[in-house]
Backbone of each chain as ProteinMPNN parsed JSONL, in Angstrom:
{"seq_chain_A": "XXXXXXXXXXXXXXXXXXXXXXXXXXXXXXXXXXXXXXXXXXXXXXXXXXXXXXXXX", "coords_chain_A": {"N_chain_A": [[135.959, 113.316, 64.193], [137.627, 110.807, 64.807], [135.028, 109.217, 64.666], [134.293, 109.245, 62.283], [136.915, 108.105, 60.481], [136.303, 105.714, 61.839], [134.172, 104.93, 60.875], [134.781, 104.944, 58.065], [137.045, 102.837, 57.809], [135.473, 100.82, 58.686], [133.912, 100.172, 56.328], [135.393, 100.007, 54.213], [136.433, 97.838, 54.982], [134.212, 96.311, 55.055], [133.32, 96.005, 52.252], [135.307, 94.84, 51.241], [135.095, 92.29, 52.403], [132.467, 91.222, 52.319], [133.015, 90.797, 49.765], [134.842, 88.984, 49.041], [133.87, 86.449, 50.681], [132.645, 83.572, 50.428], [129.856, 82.029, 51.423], [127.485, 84.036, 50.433], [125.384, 83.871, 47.515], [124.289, 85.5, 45.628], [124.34, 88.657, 44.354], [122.157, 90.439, 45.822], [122.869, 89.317, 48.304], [125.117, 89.257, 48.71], [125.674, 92.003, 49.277], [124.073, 92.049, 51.673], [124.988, 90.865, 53.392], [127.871, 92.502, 53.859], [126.826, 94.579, 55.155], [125.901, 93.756, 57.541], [128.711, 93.053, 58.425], [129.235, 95.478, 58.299], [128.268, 96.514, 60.491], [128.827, 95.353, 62.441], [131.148, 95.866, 62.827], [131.134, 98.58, 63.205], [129.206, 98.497, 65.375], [130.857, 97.034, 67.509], [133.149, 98.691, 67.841], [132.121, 100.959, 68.8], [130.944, 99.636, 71.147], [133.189, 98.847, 72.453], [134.961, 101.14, 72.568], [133.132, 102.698, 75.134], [133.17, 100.48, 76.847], [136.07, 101.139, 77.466], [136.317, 104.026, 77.899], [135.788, 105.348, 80.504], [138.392, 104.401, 81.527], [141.833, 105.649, 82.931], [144.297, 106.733, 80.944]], "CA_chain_A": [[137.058, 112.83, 63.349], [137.358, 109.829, 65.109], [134.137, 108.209, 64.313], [134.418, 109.593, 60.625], [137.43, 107.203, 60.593], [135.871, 104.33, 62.532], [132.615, 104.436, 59.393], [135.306, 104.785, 56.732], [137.157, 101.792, 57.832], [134.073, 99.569, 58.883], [133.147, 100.451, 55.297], [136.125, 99.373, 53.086], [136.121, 96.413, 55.356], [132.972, 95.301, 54.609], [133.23, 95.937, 51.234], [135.889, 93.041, 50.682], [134.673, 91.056, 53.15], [131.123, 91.091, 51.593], [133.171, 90.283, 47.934], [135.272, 87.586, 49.138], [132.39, 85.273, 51.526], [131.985, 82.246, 50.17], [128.626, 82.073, 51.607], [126.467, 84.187, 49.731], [125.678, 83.638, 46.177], [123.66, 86.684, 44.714], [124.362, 90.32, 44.799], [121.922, 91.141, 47.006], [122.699, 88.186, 49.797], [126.667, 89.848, 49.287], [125.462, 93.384, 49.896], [123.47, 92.189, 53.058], [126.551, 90.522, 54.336], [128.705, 93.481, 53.845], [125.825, 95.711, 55.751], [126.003, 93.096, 58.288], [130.22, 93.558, 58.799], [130.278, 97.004, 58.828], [127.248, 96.786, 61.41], [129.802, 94.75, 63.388], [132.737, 96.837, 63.461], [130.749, 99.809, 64.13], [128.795, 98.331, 67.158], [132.165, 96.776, 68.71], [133.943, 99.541, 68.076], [131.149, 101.606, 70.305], [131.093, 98.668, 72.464], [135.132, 99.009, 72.863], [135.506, 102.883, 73.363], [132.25, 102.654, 75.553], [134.02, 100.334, 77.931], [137.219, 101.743, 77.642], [135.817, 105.631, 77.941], [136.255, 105.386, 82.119], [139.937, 103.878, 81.913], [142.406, 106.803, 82.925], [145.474, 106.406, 80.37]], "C_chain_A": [[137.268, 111.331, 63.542], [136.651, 108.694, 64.439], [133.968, 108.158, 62.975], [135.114, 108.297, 60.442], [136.902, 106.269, 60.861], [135.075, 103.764, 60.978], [133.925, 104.177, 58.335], [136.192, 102.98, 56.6], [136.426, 100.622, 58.283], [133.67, 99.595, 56.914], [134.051, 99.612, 54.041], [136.233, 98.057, 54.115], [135.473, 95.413, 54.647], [132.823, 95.151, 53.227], [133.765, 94.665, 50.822], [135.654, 92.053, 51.545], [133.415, 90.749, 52.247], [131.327, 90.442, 50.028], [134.233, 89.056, 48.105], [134.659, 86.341, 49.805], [132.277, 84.781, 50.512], [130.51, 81.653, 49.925], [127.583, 82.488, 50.938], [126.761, 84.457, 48.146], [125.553, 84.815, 45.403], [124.147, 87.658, 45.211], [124.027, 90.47, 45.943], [121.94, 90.148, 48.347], [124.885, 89.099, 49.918], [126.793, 91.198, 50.1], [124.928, 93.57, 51.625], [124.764, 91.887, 53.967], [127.458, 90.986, 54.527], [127.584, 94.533, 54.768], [126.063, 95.072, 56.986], [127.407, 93.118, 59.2], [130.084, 94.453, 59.171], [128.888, 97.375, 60.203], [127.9, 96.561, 62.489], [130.288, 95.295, 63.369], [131.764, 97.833, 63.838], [130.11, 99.607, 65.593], [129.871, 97.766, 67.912], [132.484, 97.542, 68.882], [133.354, 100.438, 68.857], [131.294, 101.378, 71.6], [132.107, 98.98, 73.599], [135.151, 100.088, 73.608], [134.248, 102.941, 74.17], [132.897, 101.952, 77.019], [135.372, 100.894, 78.665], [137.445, 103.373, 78.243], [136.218, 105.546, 79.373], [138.0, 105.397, 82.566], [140.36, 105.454, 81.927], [143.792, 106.349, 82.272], [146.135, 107.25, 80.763]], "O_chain_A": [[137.118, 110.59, 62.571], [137.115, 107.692, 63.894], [133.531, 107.137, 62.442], [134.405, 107.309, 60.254], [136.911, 105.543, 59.867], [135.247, 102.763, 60.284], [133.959, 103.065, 57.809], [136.042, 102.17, 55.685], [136.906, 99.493, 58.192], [132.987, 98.648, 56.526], [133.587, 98.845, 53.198], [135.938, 97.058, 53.458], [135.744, 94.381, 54.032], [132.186, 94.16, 52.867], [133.182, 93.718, 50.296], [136.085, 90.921, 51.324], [133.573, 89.879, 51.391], [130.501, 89.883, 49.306], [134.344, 88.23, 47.198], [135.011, 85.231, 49.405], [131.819, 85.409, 49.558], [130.032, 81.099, 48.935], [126.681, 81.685, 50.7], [127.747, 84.961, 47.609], [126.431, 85.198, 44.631], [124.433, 87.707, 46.407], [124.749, 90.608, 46.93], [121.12, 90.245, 49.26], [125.574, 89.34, 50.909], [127.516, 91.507, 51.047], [125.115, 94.463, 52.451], [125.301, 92.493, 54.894], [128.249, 90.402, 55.267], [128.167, 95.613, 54.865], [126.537, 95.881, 57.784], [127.359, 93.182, 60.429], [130.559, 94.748, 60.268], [128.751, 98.5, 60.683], [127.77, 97.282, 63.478], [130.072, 95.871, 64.435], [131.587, 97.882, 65.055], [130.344, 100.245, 66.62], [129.829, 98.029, 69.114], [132.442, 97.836, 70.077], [134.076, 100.837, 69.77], [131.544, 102.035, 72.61], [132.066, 99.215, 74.807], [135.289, 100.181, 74.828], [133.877, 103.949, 73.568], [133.096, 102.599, 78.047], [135.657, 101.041, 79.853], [138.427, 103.804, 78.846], [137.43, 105.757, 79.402], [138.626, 106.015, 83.427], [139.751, 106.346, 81.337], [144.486, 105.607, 82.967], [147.324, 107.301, 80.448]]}, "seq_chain_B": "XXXXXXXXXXXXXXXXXXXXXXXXXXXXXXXXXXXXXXXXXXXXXXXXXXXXXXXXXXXXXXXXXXXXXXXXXXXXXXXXXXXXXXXXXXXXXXXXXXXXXXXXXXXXXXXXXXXXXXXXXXXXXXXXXXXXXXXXXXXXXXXXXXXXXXXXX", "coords_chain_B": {"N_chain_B": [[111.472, 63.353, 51.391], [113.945, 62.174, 50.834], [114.197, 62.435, 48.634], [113.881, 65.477, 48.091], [117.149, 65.638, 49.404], [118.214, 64.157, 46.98], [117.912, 65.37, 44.976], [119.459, 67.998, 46.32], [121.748, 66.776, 46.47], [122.451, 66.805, 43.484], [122.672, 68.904, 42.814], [124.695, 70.152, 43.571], [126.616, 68.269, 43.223], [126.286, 69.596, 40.121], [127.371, 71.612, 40.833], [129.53, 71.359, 41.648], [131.212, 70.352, 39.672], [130.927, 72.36, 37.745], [132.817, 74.249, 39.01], [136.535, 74.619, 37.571], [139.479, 74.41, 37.873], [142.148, 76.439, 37.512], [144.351, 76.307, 34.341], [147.505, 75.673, 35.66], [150.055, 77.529, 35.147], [148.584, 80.121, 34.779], [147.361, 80.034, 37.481], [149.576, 80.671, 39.478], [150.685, 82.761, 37.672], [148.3, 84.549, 38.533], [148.247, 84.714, 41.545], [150.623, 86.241, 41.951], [150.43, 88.158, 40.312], [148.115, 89.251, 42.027], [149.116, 89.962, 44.063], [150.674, 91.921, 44.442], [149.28, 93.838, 42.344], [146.678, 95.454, 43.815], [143.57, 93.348, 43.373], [143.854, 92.685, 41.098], [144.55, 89.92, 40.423], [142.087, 89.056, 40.071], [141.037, 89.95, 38.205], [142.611, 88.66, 36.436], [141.811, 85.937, 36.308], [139.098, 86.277, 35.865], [137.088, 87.822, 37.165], [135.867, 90.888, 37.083], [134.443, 92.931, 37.901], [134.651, 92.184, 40.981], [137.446, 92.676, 41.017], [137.681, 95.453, 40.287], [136.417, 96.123, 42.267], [137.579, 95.857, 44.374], [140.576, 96.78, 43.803], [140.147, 99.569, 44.133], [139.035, 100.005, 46.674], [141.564, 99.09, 48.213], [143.746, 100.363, 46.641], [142.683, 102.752, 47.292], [142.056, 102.91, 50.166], [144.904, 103.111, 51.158], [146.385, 105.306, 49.429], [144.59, 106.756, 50.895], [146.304, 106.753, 53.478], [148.196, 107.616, 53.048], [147.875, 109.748, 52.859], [146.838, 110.872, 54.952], [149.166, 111.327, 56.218], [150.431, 109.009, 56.83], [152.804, 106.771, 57.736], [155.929, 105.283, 55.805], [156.728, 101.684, 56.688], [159.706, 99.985, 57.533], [161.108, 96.854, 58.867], [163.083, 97.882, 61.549], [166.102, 98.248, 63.546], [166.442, 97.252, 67.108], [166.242, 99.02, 69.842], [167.054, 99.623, 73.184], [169.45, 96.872, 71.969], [168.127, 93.693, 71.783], [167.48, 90.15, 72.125], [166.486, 89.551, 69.472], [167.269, 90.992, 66.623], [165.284, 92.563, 65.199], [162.827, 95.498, 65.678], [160.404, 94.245, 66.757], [158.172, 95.006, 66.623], [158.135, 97.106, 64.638], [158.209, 95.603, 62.561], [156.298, 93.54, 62.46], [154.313, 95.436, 61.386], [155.713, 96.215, 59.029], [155.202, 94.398, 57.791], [152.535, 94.425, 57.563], [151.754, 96.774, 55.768], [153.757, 96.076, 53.46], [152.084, 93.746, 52.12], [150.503, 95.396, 50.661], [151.634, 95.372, 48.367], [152.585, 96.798, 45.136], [151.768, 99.055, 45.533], [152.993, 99.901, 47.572], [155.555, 99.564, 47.136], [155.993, 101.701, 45.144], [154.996, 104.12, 46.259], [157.303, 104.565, 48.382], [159.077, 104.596, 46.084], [159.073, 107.236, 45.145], [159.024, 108.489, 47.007], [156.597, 109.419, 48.903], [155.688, 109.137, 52.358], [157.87, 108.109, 53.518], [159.088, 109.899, 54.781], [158.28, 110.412, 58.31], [155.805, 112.025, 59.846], [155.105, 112.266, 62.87], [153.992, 114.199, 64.404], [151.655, 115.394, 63.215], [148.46, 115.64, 63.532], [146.759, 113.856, 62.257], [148.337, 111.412, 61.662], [148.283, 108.656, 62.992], [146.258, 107.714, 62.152], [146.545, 107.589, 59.565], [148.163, 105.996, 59.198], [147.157, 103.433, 60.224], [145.355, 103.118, 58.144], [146.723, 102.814, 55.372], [147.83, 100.12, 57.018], [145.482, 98.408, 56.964], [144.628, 98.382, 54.714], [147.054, 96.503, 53.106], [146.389, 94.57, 54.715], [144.538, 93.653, 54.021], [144.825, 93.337, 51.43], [146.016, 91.241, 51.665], [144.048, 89.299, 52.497], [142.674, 88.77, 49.524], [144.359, 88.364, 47.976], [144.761, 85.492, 48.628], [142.042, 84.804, 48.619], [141.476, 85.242, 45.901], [143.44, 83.178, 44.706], [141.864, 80.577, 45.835], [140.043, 80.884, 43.966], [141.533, 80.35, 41.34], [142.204, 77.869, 42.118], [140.208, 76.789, 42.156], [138.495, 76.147, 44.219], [136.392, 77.998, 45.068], [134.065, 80.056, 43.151]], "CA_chain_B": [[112.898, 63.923, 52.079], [114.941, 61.671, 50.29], [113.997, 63.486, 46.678], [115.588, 66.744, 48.622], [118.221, 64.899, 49.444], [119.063, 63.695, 46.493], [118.354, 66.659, 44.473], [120.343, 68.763, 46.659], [122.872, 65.947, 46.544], [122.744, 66.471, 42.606], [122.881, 69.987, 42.306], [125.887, 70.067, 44.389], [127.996, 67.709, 41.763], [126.453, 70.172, 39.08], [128.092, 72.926, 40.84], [131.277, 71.122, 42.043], [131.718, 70.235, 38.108], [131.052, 73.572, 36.76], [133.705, 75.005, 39.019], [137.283, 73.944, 37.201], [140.926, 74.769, 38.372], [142.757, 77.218, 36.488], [145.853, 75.885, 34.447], [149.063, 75.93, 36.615], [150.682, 78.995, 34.999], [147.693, 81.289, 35.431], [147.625, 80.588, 38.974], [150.531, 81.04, 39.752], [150.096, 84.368, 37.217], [147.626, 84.995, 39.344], [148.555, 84.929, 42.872], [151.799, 86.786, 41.772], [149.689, 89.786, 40.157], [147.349, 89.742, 42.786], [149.896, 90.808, 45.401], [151.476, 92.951, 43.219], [148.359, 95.415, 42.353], [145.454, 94.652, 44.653], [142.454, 93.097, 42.552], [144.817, 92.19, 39.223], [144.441, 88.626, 40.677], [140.733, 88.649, 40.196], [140.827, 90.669, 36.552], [143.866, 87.792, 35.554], [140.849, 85.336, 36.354], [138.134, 87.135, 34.783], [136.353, 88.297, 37.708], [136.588, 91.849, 36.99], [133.906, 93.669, 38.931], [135.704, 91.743, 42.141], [138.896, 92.881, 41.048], [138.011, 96.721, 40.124], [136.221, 96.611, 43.768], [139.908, 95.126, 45.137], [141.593, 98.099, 43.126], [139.425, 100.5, 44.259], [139.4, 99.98, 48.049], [142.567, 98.694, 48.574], [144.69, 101.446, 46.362], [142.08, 104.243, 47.796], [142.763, 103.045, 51.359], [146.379, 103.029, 50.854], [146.78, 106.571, 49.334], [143.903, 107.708, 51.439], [146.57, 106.498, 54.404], [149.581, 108.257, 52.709], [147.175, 111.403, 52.032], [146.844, 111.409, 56.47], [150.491, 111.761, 56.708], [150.942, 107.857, 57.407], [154.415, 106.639, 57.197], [155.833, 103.319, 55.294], [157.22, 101.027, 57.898], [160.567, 99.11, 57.622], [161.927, 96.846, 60.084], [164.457, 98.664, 62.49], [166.873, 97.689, 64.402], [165.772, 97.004, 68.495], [166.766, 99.831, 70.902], [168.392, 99.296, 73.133], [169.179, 95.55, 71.237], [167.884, 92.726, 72.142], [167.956, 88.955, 71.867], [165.922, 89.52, 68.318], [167.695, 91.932, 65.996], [164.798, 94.066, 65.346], [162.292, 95.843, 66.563], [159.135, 93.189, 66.164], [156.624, 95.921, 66.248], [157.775, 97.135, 63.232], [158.277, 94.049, 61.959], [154.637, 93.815, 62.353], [153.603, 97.259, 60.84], [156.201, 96.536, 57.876], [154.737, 93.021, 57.477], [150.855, 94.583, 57.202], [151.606, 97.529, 54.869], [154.131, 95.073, 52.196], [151.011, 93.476, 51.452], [149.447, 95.903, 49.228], [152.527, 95.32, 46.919], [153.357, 98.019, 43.646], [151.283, 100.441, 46.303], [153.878, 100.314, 49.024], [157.003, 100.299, 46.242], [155.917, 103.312, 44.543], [155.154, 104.959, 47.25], [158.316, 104.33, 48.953], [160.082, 105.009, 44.987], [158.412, 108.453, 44.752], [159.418, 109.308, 48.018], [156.24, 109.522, 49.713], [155.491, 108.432, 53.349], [159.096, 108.119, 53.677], [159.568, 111.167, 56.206], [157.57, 110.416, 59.068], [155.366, 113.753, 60.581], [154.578, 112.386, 64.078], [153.652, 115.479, 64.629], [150.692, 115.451, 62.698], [146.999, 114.828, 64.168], [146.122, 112.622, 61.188], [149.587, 110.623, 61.781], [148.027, 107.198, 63.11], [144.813, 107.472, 61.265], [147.107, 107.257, 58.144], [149.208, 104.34, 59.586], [145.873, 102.337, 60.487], [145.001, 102.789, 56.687], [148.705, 101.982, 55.195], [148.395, 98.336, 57.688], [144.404, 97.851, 56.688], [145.305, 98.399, 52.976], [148.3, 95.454, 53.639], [146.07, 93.264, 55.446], [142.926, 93.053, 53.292], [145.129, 92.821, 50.011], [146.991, 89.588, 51.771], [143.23, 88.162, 52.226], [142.469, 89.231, 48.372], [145.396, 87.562, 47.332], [144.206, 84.429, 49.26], [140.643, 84.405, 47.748], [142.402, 84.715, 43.899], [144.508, 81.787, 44.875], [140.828, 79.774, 46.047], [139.7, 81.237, 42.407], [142.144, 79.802, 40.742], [142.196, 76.508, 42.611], [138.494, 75.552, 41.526], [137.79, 75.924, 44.927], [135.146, 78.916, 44.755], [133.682, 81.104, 41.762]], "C_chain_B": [[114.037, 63.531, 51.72], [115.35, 62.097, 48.764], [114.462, 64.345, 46.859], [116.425, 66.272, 48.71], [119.379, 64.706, 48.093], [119.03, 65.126, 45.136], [119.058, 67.94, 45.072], [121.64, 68.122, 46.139], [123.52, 66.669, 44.607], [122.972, 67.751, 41.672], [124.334, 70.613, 43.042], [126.76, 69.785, 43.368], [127.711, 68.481, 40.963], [127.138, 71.046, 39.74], [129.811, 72.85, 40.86], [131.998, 70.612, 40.459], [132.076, 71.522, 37.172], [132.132, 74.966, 36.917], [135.188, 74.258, 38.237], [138.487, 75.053, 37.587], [141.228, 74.955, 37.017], [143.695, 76.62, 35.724], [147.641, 76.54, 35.527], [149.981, 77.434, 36.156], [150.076, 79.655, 35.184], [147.574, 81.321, 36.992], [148.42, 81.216, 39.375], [151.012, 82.615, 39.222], [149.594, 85.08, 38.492], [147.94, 85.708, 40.909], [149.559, 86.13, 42.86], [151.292, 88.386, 41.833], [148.979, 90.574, 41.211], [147.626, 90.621, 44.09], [150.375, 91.993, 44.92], [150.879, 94.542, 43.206], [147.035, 94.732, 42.811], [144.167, 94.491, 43.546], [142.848, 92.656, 41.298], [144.693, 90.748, 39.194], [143.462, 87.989, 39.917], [140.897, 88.502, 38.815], [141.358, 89.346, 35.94], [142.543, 86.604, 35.249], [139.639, 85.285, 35.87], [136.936, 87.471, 35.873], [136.822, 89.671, 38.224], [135.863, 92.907, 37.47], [134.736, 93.611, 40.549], [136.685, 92.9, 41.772], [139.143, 94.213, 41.12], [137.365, 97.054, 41.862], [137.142, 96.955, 44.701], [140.507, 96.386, 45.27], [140.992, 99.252, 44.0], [139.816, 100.665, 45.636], [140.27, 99.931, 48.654], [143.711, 99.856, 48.427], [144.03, 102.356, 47.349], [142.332, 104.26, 49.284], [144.278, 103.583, 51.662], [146.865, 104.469, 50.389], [145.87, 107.293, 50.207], [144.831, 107.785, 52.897], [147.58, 107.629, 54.117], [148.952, 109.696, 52.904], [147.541, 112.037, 53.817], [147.987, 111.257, 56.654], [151.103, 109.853, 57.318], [152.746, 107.521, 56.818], [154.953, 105.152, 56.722], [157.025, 102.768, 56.355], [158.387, 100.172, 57.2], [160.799, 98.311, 58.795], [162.997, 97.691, 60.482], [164.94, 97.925, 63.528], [166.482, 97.603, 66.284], [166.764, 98.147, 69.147], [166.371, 100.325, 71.717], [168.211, 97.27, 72.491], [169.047, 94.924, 72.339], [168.186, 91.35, 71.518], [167.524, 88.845, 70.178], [166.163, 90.782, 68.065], [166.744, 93.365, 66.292], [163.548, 94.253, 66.021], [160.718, 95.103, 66.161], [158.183, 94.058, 66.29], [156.311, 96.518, 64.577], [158.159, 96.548, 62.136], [157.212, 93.904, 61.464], [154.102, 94.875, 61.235], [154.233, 96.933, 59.155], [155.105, 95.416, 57.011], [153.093, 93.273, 56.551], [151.365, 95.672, 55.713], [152.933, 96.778, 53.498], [153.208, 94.408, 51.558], [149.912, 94.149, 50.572], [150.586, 96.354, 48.079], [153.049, 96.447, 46.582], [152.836, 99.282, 44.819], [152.919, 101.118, 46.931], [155.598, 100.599, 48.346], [157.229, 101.588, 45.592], [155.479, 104.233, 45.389], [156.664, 105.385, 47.638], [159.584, 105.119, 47.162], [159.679, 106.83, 44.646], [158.766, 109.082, 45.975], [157.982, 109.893, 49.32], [156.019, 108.42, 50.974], [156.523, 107.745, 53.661], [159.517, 109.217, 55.22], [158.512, 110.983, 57.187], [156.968, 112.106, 59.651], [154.078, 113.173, 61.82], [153.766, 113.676, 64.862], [151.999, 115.958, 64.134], [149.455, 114.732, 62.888], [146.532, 113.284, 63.345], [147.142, 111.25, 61.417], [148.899, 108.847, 62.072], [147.144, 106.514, 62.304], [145.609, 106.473, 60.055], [148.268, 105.953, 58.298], [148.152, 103.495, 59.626], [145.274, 102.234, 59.18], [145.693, 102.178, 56.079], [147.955, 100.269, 55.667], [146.538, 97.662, 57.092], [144.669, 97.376, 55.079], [145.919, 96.746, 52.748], [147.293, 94.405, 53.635], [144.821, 92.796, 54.565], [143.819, 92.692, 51.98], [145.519, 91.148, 50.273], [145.177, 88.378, 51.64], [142.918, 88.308, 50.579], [143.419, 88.328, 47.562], [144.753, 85.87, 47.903], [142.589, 83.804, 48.65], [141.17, 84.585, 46.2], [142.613, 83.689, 43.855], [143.286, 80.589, 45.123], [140.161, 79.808, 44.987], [140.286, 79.936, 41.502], [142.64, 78.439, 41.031], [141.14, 75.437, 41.773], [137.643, 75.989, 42.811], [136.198, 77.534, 45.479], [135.014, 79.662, 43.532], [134.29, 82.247, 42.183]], "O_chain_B": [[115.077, 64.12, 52.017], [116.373, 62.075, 48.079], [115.465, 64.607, 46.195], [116.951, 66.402, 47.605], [120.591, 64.907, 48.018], [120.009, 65.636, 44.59], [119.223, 68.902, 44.322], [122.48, 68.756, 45.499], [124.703, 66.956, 44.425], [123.276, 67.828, 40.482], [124.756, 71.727, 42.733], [127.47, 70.571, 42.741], [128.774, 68.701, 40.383], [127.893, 71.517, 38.889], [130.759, 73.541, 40.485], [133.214, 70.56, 40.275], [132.948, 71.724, 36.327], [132.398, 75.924, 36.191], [135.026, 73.038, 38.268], [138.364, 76.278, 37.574], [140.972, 74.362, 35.97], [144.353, 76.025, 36.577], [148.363, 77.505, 35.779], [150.444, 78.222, 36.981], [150.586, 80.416, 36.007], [147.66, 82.347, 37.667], [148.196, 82.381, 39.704], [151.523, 83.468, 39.947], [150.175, 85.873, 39.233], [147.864, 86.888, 41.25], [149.384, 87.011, 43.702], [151.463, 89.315, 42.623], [149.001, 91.785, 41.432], [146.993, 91.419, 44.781], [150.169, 93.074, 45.471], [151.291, 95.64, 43.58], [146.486, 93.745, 42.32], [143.818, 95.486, 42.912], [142.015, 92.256, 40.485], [144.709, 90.206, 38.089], [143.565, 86.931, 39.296], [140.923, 87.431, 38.21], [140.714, 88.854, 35.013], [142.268, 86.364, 34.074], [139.151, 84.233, 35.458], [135.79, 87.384, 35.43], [137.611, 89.907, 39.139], [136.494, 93.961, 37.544], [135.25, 94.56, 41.142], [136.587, 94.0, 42.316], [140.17, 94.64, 41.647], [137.757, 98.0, 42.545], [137.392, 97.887, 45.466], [140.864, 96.98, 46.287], [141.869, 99.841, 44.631], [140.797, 101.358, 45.905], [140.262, 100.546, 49.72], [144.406, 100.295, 49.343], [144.738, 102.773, 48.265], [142.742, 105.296, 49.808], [144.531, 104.492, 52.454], [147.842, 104.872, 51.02], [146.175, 108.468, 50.408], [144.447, 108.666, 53.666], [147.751, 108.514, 54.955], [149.668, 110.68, 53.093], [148.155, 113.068, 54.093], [148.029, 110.835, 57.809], [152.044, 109.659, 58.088], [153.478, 107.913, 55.91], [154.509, 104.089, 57.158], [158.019, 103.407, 56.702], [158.003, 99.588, 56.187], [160.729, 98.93, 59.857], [163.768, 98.167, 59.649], [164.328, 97.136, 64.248], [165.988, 98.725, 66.395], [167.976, 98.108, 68.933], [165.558, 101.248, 71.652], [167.189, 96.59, 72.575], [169.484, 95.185, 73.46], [168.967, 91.254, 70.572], [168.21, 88.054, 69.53], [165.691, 91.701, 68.733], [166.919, 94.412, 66.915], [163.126, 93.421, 66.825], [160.033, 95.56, 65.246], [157.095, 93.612, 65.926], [155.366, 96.532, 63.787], [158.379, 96.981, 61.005], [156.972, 94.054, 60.266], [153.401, 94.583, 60.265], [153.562, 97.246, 58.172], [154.46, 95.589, 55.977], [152.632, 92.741, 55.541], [151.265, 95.141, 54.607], [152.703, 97.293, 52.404], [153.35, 94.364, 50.336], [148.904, 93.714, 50.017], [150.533, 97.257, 47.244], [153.79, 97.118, 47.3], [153.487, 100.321, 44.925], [153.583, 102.149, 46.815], [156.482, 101.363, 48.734], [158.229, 102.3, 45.505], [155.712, 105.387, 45.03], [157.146, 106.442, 47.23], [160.545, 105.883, 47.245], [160.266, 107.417, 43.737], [158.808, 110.312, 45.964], [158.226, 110.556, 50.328], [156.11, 107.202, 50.817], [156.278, 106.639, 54.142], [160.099, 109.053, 56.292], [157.522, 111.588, 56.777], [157.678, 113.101, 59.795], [152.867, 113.387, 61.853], [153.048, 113.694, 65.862], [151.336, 116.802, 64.737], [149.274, 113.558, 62.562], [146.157, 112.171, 63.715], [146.652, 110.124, 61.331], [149.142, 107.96, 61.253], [147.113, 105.357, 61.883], [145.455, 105.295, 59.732], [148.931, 105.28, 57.508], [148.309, 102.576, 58.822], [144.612, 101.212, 59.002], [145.54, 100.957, 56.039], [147.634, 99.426, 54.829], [146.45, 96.459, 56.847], [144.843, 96.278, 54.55], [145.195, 95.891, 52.239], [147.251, 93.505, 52.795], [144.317, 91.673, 54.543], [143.478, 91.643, 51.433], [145.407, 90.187, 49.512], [145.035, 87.293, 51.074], [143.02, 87.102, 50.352], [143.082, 87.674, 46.575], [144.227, 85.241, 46.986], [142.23, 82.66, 48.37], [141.065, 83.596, 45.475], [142.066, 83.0, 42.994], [143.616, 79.513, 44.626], [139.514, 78.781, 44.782], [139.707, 78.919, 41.119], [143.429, 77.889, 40.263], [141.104, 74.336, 41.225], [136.431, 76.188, 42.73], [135.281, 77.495, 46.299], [136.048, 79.856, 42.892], [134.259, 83.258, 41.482]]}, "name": "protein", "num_of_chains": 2, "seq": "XXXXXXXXXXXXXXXXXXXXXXXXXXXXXXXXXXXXXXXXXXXXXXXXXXXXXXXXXXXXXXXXXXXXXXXXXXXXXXXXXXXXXXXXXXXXXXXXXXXXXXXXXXXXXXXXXXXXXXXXXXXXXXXXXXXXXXXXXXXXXXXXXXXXXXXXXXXXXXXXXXXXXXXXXXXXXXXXXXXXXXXXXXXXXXXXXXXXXXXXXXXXXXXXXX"}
C-alpha cells in the first residue's frame, strides 16, 4: 500500500514537473525529464525508509 | 568558433523575439484562473495540452485525496495557546491544500472532507494528496504567470 502510494505520487509529480522545466524543449526531452523525477523520488524515497527502517519510533 | 558563437548568439534573439508578454489584463486573467481551477491558467494562454495535463493531475490528486478519507485543513486555534494564535501546523496544511483553489471550495461547499475519520488507514495518504494537490497547483500558477510574462513558451 505504501509503495503503491510512494509510485502514484512520484508519478503526478513528475508529470508537472516534466511540463513546467524550462529546460527541455521537445516532447520527448520533457518525457525523459519527467522519467528522470519520478526516478528521483522513488530512489530517495527507498533511500529514506531504507535508512530510517532500523530507527525504533 | 566564432560562427557558433554568433549563430547561437542569433538564434537566441530569434527566440527571445518570438516569445512576447501577454497584455496586462490576460495576465492578470490568467494568474487569477490559474489558481482558481488548476491548468485554466495555461488554457487562458493557449497552452492547452499543459493545462488539460494541470487539470488532470492536480483535480485527480485532490479528489483522489478526498476519495482516502483526507480531511480539508483550516487554521485552529493553538492548544493549550500560545504566543501565536494558531496552531502553525495547520497553518501549514491549510496553506498547502488552499492552493488548488475551486477544488478545496467545493469540496469544503459540498461538505466533503469536512468530518475528519482519523480512524481510517487511508487517513494520511489522503492528507499527503489534499497538500501535494495545493502545492503543485501554487507552482502551476507560477509557471502561467512566467507564460504570460514572455518569460517562457
Amino acid at each position: 500500500m505504501h509503495l503503491l502510494m510512494m509510485f502514484l505520487y512520484a508519478a503526478a509529480t513528475a508529470i508537472v514537473f516534466g511540463a513546467i522545466d524550462s529546460k527541455p524543449e521537445t516532447l520527448r526531452e520533457r518525457f525523459i525529464h519527467g522519467l528522470k523525477v519520478f526516478a528521483w523520488f522513488i530512489g530517495v524515497g527507498l533511500l529514506i525508509s531504507l535508512v530510517l527502517f532500523p530507527v525504533p519510533w | 568558433m566564432a560562427d557558433n558563437l554568433a549563430a547561437d548568439y542569433s538564434d537566441r534573439a530569434i527566440h527571445s523575439e518570438s516569445i512576447q508578454p501577454f497584455p496586462i489584463a490576460r495576465r492578470v486573467f490568467a494568474v487569477i484562473v490559474a489558481w482558481l481551477a488548476p491548468g485554466a491558467g495555461h488554457l487562458v494562454l493557449g497552452r492547452y495540452w499543459r493545462g488539460l495535463i494541470f487539470l488532470a493531475v492536480i483535480a485527480g490528486s485532490f479528489c483522489f485525496g478526498l476519495y482516502l478519507h483526507g480531511k480539508l485543513f483550516w487554521p485552529e486555534a493553538a492548544d493549550p495557546p500560545s504566543m501565536f494564535h494558531y496552531d502553525l501546523i495547520t497553518v501549514l496544511w491549510s496553506f498547502a491544500q488552499v492552493g488548488s483553489g475551486l477544488c478545496y471550495g467545493l469540496a469544503y461547499a459540498l461538505g466533503i472532507g469536512v468530518t475528519p475519520h482519523p480512524e481510517a488507514t487511508t487517513f494520511d495518504y489522503g492528507n499527503t494528496f489534499m497538500f501535494l494537490a495545493g502545492l503543485l497547483n501554487y507552482l502551476v500558477v507560477h509557471d502561467a504567470f512566467d507564460i504570460a510574462q514572455g518569460r517562457k513558451r
